[in-house]
N, CA, C and O atoms as a GROMACS GRO file, in nm:
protein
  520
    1UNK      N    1  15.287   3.397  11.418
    1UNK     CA    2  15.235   3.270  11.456
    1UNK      C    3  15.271   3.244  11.603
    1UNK      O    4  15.384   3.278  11.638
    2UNK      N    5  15.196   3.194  11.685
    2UNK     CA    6  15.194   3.147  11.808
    2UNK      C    7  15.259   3.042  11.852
    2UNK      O    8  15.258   2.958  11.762
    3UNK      N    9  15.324   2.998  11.959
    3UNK     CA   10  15.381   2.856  11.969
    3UNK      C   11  15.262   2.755  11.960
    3UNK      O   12  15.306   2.652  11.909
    4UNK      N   13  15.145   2.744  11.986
    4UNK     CA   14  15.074   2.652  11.913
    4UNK      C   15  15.039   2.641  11.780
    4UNK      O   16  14.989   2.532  11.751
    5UNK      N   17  15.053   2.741  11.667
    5UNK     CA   18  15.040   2.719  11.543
    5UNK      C   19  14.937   2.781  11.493
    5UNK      O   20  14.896   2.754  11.380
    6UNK      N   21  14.860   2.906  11.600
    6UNK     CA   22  14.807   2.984  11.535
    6UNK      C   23  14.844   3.100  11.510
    6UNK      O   24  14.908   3.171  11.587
    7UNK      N   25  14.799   3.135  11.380
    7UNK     CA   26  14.806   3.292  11.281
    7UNK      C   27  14.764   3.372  11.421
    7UNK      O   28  14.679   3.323  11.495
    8UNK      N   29  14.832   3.508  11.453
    8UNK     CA   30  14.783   3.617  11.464
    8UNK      C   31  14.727   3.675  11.383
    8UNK      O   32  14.773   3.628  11.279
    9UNK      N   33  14.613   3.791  11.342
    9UNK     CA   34  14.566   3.891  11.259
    9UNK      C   35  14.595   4.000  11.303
    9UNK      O   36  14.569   4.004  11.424
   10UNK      N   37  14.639   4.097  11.262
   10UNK     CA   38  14.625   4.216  11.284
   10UNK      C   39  14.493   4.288  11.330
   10UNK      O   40  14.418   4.200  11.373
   11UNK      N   41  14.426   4.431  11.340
   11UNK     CA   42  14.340   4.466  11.363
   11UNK      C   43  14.308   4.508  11.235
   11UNK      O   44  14.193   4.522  11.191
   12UNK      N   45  14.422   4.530  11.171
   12UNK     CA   46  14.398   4.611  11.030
   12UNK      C   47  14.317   4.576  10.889
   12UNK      O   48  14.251   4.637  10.805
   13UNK      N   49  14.371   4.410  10.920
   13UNK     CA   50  14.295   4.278  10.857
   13UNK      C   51  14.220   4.229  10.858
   13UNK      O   52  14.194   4.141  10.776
   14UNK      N   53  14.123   4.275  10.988
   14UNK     CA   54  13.997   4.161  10.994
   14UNK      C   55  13.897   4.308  10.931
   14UNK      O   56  13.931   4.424  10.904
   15UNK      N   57  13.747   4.224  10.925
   15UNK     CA   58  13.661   4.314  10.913
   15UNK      C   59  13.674   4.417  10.783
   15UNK      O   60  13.777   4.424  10.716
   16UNK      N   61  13.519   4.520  10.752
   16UNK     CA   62  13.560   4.615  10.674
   16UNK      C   63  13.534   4.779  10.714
   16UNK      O   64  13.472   4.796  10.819
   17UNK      N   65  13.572   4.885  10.649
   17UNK     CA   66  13.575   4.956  10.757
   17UNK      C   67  13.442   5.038  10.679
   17UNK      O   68  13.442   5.112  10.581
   18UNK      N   69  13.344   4.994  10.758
   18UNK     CA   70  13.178   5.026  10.748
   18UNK      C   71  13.156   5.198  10.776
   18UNK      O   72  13.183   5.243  10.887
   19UNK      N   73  13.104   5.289  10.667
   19UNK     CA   74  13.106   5.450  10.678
   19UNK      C   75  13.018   5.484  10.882
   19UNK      O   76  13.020   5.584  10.955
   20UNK      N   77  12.973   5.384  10.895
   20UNK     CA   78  12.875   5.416  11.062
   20UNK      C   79  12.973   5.403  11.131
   20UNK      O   80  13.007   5.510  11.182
   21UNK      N   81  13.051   5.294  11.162
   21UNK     CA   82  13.173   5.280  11.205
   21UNK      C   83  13.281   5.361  11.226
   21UNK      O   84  13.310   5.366  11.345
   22UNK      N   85  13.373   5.446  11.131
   22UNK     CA   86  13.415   5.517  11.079
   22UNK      C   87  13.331   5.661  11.173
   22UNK      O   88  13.339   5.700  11.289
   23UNK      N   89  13.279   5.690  11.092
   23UNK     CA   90  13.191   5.816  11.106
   23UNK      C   91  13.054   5.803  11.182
   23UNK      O   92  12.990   5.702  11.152
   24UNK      N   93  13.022   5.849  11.233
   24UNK     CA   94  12.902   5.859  11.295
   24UNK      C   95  12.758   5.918  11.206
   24UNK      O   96  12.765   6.024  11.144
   25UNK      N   97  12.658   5.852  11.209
   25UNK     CA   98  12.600   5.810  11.052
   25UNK      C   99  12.483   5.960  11.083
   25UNK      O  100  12.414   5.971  11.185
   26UNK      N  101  12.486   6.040  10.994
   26UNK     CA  102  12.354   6.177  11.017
   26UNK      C  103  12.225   6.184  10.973
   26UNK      O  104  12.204   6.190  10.852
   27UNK      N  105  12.136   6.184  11.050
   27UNK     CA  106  12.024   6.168  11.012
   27UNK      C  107  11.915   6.289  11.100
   27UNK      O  108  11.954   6.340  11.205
   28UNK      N  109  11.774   6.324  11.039
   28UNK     CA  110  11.718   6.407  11.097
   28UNK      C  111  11.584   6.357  11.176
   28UNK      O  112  11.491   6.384  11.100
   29UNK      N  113  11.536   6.302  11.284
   29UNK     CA  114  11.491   6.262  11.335
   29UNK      C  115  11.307   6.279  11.379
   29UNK      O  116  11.276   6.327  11.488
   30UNK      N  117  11.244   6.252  11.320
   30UNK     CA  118  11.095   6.306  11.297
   30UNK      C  119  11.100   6.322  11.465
   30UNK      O  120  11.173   6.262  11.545
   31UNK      N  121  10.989   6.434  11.493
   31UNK     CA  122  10.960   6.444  11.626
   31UNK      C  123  10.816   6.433  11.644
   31UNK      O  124  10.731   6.507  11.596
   32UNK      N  125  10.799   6.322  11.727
   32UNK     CA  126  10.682   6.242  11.796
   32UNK      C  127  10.600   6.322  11.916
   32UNK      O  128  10.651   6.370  12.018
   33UNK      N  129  10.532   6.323  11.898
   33UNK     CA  130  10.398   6.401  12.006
   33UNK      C  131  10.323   6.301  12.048
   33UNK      O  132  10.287   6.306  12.166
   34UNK      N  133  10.296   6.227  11.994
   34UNK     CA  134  10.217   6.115  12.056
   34UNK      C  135  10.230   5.946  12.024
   34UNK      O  136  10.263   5.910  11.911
   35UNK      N  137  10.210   5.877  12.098
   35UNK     CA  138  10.215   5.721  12.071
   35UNK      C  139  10.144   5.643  12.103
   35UNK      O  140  10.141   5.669  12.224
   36UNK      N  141  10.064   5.543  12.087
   36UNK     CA  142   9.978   5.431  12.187
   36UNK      C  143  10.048   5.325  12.122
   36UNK      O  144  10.068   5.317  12.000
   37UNK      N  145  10.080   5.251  12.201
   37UNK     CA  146  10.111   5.114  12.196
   37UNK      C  147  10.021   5.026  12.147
   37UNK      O  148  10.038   4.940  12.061
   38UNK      N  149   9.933   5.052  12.203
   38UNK     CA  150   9.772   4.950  12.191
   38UNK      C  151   9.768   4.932  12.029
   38UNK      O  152   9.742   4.826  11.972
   39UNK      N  153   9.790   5.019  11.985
   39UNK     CA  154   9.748   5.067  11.832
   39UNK      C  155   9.834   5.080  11.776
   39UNK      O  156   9.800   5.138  11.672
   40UNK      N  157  10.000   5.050  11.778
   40UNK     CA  158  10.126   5.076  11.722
   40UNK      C  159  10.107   5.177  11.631
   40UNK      O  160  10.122   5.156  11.511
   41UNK      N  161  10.074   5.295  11.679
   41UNK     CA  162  10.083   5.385  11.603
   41UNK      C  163  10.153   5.546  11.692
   41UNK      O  164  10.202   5.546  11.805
   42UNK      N  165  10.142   5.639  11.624
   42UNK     CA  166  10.214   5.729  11.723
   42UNK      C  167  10.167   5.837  11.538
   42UNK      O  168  10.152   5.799  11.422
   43UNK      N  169  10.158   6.018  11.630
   43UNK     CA  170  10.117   6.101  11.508
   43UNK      C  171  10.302   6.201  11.509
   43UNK      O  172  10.376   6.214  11.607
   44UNK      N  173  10.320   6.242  11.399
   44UNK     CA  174  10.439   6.330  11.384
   44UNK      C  175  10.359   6.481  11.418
   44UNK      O  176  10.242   6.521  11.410
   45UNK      N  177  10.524   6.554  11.470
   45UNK     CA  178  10.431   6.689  11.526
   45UNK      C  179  10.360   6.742  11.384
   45UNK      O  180  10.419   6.724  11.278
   46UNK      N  181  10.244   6.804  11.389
   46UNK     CA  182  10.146   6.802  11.253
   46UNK      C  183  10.075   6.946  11.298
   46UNK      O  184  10.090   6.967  11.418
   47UNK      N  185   9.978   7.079  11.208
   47UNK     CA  186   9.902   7.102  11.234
   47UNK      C  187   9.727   7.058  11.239
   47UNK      O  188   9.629   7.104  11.298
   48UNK      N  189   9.749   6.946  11.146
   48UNK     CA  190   9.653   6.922  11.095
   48UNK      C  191   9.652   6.750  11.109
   48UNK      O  192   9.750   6.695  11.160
   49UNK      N  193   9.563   6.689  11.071
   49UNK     CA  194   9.569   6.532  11.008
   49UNK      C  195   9.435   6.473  10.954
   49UNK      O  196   9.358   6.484  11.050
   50UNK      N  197   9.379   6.427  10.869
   50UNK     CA  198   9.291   6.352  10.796
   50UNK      C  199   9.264   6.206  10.869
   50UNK      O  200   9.332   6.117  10.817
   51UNK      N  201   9.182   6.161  10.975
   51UNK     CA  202   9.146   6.040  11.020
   51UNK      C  203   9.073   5.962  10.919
   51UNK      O  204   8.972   6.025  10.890
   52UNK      N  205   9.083   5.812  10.827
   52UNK     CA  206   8.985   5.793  10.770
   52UNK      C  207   8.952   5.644  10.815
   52UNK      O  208   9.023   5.560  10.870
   53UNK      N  209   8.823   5.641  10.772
   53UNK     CA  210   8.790   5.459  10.774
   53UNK      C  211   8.777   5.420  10.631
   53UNK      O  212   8.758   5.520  10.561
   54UNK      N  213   8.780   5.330  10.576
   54UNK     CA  214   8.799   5.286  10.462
   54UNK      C  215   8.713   5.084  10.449
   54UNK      O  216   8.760   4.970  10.448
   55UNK      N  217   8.543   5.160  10.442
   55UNK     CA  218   8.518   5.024  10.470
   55UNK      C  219   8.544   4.897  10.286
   55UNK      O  220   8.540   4.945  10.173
   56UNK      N  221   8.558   4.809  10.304
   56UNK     CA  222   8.608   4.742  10.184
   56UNK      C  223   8.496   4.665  10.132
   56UNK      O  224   8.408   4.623  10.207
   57UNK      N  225   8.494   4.638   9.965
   57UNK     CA  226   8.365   4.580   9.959
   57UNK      C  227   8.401   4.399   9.940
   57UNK      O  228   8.494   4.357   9.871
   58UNK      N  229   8.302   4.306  10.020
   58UNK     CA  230   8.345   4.166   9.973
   58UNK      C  231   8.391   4.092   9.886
   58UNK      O  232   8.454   3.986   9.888
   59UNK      N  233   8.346   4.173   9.795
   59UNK     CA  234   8.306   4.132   9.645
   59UNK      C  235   8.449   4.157   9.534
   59UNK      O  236   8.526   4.088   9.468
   60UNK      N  237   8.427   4.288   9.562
   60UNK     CA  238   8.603   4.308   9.496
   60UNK      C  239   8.674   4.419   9.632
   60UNK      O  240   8.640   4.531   9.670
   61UNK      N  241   8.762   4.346   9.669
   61UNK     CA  242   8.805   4.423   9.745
   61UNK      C  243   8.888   4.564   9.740
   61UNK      O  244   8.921   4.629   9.840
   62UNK      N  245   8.920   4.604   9.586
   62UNK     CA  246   8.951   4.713   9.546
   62UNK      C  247   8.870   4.848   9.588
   62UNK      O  248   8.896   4.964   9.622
   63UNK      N  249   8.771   4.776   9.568
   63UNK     CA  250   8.642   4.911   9.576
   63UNK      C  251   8.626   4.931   9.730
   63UNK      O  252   8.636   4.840   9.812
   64UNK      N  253   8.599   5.067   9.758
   64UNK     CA  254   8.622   5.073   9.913
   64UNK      C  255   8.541   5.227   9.914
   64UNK      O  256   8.542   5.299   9.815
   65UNK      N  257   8.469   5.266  10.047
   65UNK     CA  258   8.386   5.359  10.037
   65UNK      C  259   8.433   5.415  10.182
   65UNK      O  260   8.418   5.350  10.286
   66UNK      N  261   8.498   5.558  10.174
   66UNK     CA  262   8.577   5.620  10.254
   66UNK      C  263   8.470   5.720  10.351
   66UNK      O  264   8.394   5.798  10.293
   67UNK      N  265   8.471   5.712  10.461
   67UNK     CA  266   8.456   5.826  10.579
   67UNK      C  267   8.546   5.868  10.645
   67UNK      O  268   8.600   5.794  10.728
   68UNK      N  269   8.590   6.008  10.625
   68UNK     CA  270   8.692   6.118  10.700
   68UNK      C  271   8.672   6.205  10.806
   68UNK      O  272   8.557   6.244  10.829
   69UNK      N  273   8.763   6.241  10.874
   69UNK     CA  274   8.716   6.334  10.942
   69UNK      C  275   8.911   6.440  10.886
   69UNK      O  276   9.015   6.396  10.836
   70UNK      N  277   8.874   6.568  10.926
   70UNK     CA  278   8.962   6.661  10.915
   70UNK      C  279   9.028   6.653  11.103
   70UNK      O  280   8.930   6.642  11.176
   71UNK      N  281   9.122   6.655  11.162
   71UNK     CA  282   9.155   6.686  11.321
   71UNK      C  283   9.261   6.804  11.273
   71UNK      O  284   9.356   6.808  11.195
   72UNK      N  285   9.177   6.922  11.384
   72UNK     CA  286   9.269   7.020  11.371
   72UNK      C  287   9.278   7.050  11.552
   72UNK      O  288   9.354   7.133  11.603
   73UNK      N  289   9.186   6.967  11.625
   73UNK     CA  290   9.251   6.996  11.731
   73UNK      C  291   9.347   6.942  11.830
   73UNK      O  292   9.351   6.823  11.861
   74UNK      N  293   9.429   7.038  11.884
   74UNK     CA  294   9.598   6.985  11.915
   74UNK      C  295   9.561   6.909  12.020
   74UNK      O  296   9.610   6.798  12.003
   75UNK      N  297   9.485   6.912  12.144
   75UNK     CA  298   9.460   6.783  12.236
   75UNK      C  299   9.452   6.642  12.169
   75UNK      O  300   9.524   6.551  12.210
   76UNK      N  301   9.356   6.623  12.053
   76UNK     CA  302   9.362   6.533  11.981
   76UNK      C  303   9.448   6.459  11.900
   76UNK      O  304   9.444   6.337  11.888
   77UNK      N  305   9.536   6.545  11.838
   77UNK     CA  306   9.653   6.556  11.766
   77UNK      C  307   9.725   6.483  11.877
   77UNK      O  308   9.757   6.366  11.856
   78UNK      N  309   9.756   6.543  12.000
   78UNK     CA  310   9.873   6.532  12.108
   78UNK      C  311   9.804   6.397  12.180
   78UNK      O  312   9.882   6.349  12.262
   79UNK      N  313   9.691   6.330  12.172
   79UNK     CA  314   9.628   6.238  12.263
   79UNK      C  315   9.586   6.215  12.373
   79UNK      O  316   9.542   6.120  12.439
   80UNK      N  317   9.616   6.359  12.386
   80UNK     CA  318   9.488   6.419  12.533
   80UNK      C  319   9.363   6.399  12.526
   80UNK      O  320   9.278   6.403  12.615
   81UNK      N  321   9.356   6.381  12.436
   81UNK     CA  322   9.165   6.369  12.399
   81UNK      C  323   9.129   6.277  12.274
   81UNK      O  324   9.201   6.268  12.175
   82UNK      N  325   9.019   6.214  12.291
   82UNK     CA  326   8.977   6.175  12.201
   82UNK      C  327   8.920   6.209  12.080
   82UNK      O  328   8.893   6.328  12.096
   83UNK      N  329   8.881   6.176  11.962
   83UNK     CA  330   8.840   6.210  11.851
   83UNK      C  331   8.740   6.118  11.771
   83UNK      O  332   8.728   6.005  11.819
   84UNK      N  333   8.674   6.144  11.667
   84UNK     CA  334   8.560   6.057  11.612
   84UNK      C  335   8.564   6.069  11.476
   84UNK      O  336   8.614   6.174  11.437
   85UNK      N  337   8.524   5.989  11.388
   85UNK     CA  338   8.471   5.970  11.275
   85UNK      C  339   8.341   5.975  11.241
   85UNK      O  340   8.340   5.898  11.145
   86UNK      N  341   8.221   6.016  11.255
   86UNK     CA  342   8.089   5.986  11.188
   86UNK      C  343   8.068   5.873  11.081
   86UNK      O  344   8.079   5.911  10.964
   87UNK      N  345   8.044   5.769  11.096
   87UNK     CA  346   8.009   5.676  10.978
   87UNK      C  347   7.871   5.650  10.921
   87UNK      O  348   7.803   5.559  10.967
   88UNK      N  349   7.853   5.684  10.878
   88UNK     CA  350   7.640   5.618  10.818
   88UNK      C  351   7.646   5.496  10.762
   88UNK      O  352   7.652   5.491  10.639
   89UNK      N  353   7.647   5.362  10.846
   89UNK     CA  354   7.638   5.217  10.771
   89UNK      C  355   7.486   5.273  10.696
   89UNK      O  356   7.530   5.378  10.649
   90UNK      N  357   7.406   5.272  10.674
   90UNK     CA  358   7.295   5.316  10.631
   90UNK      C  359   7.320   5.344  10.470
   90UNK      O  360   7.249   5.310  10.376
   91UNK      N  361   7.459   5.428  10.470
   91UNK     CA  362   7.498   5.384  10.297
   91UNK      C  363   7.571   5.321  10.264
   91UNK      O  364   7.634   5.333  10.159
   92UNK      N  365   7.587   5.209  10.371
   92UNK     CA  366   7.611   5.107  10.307
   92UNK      C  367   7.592   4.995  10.236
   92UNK      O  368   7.651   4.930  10.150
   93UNK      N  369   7.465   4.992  10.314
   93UNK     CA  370   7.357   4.915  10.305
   93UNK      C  371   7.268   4.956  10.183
   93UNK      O  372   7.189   4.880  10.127
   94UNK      N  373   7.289   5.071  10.156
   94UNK     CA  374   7.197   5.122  10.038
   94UNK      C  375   7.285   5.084   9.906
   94UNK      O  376   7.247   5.034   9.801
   95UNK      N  377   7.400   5.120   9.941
   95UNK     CA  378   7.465   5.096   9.788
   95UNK      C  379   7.453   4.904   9.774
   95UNK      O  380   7.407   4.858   9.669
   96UNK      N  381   7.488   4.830   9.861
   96UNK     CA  382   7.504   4.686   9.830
   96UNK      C  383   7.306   4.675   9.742
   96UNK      O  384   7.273   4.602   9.648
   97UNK      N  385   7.228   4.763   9.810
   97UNK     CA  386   7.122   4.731   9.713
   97UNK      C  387   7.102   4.766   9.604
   97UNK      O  388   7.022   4.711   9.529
   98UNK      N  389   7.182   4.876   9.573
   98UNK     CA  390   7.176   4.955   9.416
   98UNK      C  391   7.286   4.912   9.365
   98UNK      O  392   7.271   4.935   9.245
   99UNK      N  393   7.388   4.863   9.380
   99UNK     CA  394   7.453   4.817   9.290
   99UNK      C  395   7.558   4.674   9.328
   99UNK      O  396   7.530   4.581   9.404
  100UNK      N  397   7.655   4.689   9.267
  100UNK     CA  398   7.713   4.528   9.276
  100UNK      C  399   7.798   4.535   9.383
  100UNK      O  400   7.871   4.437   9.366
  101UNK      N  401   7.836   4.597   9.493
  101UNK     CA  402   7.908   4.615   9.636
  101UNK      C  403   7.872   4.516   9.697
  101UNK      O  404   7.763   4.482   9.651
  102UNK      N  405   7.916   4.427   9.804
  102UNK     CA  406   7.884   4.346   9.892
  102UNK      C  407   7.960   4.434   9.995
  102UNK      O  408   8.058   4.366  10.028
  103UNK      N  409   7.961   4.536  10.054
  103UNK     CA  410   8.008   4.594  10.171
  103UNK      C  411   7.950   4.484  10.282
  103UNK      O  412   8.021   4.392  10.323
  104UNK      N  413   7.829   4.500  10.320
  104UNK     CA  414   7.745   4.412  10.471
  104UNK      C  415   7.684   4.312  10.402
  104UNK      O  416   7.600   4.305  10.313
  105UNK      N  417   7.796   4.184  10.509
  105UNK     CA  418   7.748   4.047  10.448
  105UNK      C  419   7.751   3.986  10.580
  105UNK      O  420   7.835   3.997  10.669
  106UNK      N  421   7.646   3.921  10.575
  106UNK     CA  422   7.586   3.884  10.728
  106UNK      C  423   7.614   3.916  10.811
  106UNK      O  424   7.696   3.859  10.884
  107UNK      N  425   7.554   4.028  10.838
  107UNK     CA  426   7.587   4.155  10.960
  107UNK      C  427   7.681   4.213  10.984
  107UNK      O  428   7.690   4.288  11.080
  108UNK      N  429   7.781   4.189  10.894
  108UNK     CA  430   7.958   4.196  10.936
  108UNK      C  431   8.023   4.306  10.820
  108UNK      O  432   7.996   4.282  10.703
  109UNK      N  433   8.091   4.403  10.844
  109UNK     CA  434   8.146   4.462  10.751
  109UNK      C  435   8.244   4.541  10.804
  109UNK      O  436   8.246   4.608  10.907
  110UNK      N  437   8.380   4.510  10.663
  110UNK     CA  438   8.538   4.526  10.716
  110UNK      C  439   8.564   4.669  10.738
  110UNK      O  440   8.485   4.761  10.719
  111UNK      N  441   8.700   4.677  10.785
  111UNK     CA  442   8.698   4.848  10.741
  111UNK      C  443   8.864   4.812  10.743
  111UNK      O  444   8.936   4.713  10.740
  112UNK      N  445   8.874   4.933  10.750
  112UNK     CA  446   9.076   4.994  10.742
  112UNK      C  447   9.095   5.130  10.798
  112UNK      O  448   9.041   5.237  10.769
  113UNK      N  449   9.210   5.090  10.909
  113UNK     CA  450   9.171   5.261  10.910
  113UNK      C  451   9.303   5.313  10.881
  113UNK      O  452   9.407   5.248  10.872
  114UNK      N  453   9.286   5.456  10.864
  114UNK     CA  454   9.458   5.539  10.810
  114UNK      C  455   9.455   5.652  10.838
  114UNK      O  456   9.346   5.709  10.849
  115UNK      N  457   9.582   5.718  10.861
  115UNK     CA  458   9.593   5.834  10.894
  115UNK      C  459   9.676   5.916  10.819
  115UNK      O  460   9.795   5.888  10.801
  116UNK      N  461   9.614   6.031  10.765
  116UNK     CA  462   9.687   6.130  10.639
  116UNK      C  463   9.715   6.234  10.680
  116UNK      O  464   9.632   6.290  10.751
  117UNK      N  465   9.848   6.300  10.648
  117UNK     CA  466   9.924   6.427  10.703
  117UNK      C  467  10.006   6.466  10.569
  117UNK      O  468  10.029   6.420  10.457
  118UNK      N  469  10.047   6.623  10.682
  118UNK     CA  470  10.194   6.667  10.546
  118UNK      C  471  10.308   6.535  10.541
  118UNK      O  472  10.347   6.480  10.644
  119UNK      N  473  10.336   6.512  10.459
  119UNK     CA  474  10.471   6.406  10.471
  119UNK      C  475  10.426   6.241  10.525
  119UNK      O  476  10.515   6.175  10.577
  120UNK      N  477  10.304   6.187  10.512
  120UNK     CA  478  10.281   6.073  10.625
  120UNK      C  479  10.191   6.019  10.511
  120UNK      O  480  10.183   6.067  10.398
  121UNK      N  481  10.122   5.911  10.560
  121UNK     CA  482  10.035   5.818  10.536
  121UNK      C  483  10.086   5.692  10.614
  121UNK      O  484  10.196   5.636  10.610
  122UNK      N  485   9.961   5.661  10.693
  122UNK     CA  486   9.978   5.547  10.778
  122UNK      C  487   9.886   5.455  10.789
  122UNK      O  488   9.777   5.494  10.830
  123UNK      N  489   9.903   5.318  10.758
  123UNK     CA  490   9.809   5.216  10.823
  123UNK      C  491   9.794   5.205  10.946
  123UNK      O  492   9.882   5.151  11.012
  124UNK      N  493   9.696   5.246  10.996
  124UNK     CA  494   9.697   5.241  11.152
  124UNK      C  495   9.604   5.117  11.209
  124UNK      O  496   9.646   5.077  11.317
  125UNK      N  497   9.500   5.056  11.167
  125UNK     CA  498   9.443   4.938  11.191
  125UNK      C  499   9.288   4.862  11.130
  125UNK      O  500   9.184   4.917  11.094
  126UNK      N  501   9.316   4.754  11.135
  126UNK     CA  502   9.196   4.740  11.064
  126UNK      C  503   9.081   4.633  11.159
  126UNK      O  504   9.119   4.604  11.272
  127UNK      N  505   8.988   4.595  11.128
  127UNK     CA  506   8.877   4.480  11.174
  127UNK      C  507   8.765   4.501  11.096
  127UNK      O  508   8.755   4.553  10.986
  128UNK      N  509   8.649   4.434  11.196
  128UNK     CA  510   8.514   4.446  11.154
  128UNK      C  511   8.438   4.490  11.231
  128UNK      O  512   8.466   4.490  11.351
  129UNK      N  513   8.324   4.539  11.185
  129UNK     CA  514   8.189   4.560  11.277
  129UNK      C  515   8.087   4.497  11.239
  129UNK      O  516   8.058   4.489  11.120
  130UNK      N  517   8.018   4.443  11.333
  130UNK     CA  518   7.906   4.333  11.308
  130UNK      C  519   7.796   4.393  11.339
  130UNK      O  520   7.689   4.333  11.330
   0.00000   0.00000   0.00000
């Protein structure tokens, strides 16, 4: 105790003694090839990756009608270059007439997009196209 009347603590006493603390905590660190900010996304080093769009239907939003592409090339992969999807709104428009889909509802239709690898799956972004 102090001449004013406070307790000292020891060092031994305060706190608990946390295994990171202690030890220095081990972990294996994915390695990154690419990142955009714009898009908070970034790809793990990969040979391969699955780009998809995933447009959603109004109606029930469960149901969803997928366009892929396969990327096997490493500029693309690495973000040297750009890459594409092919989409045909054209079936989209066909199915909302053949069956109970509301995909395109007044000119507007959602999508999702994601990105599939060994070890990954990512939400990478979504909107609309009108």
């Amino acid at each position: 105790m102090t001449n004013n009347g406070f307790r000292v603590a020891s060092q031994r006493s305060i706190g608990y003694p946390y295994r990171d603390v202690i030890q220095e905590a081990t972990y294996n660190p994915a390695q990154r090839i690419s990142s955009t900010p714009k898009s908070e996304f970034e790809i793990v080093n990969a040979d391969s990756a699955t780009l998809a769009l995933r447009f959603r239907s109004f109606k029930y939003l469960s149901d969803y009608k997928e366009f892929s592409t396969l990327i096997t090339d490493p500029d693309v992969l690495e973000g040297r270059k750009e890459g594409s999807v092919e989409v045909d709104f054209s079936i989209l428009v066909d199915m909302d007439k053949s069956s109970d889909y509301w995909f395109v509802v007044g000119g507007r239709t959602y999508f999702e997009g994601f990105l599939f690898g060994p070890n990954r799956t990512s939400f990478t972004y979504k909107g609309f196209f009108d």
